[in-house]
PAVO-990126 format. One record per residue (C-alpha): z, x, y. Coordinates in Angstrom, 2 decimals, padded with zeros to 5 digits, always signed. Each point is the difference from the previous one (the first is absolute). Layout:
Z, X, Y
...
# end
This chain:
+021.86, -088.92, +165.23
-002.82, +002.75, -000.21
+001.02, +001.67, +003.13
+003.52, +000.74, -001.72
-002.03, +001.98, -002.81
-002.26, +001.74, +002.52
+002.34, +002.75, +000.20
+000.72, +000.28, -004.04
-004.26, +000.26, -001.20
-000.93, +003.37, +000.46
-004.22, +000.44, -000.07
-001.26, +003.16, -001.78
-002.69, +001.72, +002.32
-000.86, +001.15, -003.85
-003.73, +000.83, +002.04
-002.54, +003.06, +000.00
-000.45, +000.68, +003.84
+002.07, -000.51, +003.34
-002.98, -002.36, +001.28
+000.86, -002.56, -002.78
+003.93, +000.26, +000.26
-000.67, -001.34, +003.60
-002.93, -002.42, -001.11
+003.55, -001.40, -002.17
+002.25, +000.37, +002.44
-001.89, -002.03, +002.87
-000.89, -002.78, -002.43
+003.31, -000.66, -001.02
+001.05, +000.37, +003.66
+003.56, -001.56, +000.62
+000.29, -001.59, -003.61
+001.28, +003.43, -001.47
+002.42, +002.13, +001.77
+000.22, +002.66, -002.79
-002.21, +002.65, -001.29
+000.05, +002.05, -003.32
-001.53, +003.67, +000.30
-000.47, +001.90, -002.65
-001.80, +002.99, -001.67
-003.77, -001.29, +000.54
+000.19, -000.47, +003.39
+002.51, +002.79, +001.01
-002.67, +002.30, -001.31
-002.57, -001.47, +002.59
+002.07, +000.34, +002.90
+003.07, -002.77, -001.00
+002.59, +002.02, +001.70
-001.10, -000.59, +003.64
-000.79, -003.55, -000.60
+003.08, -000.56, -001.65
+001.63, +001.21, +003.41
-002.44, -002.46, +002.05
+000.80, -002.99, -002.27
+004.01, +000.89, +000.55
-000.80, +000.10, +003.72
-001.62, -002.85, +000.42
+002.82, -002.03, -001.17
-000.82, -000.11, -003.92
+002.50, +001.53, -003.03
-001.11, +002.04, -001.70
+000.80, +001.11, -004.13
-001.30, +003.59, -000.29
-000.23, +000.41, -003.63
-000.40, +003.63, -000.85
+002.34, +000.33, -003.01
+001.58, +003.40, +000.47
+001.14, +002.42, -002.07
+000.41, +003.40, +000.23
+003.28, +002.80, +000.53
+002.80, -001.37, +001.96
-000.92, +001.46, +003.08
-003.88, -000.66, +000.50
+000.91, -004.06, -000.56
+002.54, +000.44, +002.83
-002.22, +001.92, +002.42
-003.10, -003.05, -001.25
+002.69, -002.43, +000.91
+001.23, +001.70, +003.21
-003.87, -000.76, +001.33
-000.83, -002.96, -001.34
+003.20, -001.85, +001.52
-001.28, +001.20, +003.60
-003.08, -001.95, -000.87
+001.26, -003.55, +000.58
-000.60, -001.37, -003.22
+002.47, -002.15, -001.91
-000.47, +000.96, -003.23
-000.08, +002.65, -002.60
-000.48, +000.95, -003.79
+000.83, +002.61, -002.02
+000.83, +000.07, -004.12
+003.29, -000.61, -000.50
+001.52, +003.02, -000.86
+003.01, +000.37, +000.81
+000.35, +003.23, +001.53
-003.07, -000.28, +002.21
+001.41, -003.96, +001.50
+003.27, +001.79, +000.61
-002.35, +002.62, +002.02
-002.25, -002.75, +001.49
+003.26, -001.73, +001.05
+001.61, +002.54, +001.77
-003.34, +000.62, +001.79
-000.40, -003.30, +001.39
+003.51, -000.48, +001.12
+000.38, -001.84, +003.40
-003.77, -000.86, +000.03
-001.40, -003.34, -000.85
-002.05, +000.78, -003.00
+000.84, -002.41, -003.00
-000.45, +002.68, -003.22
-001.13, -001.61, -003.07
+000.69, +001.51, -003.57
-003.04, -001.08, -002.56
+001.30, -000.37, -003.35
-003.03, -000.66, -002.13
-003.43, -000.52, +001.04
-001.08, -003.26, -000.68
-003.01, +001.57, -001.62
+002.04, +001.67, -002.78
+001.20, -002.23, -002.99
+002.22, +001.45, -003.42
-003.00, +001.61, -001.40
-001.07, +001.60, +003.29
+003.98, +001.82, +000.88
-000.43, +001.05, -003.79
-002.59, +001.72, +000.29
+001.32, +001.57, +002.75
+003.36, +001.10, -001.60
+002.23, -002.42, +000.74
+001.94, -001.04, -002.75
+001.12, -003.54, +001.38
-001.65, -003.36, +000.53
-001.29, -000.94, +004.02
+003.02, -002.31, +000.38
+002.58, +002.39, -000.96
-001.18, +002.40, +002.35
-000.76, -002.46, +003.07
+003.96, -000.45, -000.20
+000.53, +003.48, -000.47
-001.64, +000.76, +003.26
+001.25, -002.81, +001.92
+003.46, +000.94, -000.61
-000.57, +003.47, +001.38
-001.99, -001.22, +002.86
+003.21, -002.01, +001.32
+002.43, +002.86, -001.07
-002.23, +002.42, +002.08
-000.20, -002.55, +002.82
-003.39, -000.68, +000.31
-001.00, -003.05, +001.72
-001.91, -001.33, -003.07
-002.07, -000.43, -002.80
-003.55, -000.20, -001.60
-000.52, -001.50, -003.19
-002.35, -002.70, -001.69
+001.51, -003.61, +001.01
+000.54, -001.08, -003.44
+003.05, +002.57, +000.30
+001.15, -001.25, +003.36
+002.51, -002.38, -001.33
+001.64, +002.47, -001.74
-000.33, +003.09, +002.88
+001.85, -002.45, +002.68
+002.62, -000.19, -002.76
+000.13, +003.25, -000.23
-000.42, +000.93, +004.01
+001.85, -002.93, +001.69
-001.13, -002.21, +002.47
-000.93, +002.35, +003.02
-002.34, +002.39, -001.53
-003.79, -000.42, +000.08
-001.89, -000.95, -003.57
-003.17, +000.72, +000.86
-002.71, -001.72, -002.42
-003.56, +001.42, -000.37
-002.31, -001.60, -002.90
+000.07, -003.33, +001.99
-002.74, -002.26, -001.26
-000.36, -003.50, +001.77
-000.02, -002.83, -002.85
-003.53, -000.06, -002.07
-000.89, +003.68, +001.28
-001.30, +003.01, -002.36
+002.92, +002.71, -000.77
-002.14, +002.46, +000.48
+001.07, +003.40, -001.27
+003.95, -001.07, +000.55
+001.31, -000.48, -002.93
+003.69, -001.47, +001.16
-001.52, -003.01, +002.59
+001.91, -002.78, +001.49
-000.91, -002.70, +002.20
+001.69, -000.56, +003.90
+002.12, -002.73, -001.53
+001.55, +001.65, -002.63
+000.20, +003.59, +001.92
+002.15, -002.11, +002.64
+002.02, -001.68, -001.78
+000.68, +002.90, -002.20
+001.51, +001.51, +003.27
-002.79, +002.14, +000.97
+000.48, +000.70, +003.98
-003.77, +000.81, +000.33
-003.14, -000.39, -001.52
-002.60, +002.72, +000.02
-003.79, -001.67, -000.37
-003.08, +002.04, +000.12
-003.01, -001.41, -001.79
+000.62, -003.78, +000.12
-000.04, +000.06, +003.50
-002.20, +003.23, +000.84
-002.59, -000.76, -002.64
-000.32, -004.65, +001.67
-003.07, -000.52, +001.26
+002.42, -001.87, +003.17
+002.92, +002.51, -000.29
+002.06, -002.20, +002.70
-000.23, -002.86, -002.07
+001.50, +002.14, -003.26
+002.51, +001.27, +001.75
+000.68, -003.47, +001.34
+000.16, -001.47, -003.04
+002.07, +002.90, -001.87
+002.85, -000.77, +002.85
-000.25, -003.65, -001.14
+000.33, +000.83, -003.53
+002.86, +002.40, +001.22
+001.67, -002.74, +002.06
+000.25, -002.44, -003.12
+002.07, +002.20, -001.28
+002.70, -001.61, +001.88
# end
């Protein structure tokens, strides 16, 4: 049953240097097929590993997050489609997914609209001007991802009942803030375990610290697959 989730747990490279993204990579070997990149390690040369992990048979979920003018997110996108990975981020605005969609068009790049970061809670979007609670705009942003026909979302599982309501059954709900039962939150503040995230309707699970921070990082991801294959 764990080899039908192999495909749905993303691992967070969330790691300082190339030299210990591949330390991860080689000790988790053939039990994870798909790698999370993001800002740390694209600032320490992520972007050409990225393209060696695609090539060597592994997915890849670039998650950059852009935003900018219409035009510079379709030019990023125009690039970063030729790269081979199968994944993408960018805030879900909706003119800049409309932009990022027409970019990718006829290439195999999956974009993902993030909603709310699973670090941000009421207090946090109020403070940043948003007059609305995390929930309310988590459907908000769904909504707009499918009407701009993105491939997915992002959001914090505890909304992914609710977003595959909202996106239907063929979109990705992709599920950071994934904390194996009995493990610290850390600095999420919107955590859900494998079982619930999957039975929620999440399509993938992104996991960085339980399984990066093991002492035997094979046997966490191991057993995070388990816990994801209960689920069923």
């Amino acid at each position: 049953m764990a080899a039908e989730m192999r495909d749905r747990l993303i691992v967070g490279l969330d790691v300082p240097t190339l030299a210990e993204a591949e330390k991860v990579v080689h000790e988790l070997g053939d039990t994870v097929s798909f790698y999370k990149i993001g800002y740390q390690l694209v600032f320490a040369g992520g972007l050409a590993f990225a393209q060696e992990l695609a090539q060597s048979g592994k997915n890849v979920f670039l998650d950059m997050k852009l935003l900018d003018i219409d035009n510079t997110v379709a030019k990023g996108v125009e690039n970063i489609a030729k790269m081979g990975v199968s994944m993408l981020t960018l805030h879900a605005y909706p003119k800049a997914m409309r932009a990022a969609v027409a970019a990718a068009e006829g290439s195999n790049l999956c974009l993902l609209g993030v909603t709310v970061l699973t670090s941000m809670d009421e207090q946090d979007l109020i403070e940043a001007g948003y007059n609305t609670d995390p929930k309310s705009l988590v459907l908000k942003r769904a909504a707009q991802a499918r009407d701009a026909g993105m491939g997915g979302v992002v959001c914090s599982a505890a909304e992914a009942a609710l977003i595959r309501h909202t996106v239907g059954p063929d979109l990705a709900v992709v599920t950071p803030g994934i904390r194996p039962t009995g493990a610290d939150a850390g600095d999420q503040k919107r955590v859900v375990t494998p079982v619930d995230a999957i039975r929620a309707g999440a399509s993938h699970l992104v996991v960085a610290r339980p399984i990066v921070g093991a002492a035997d990082r094979k046997a966490a991801a191991e057993a995070i697959l388990a816990e994801m294959s209960s689920a069923l």
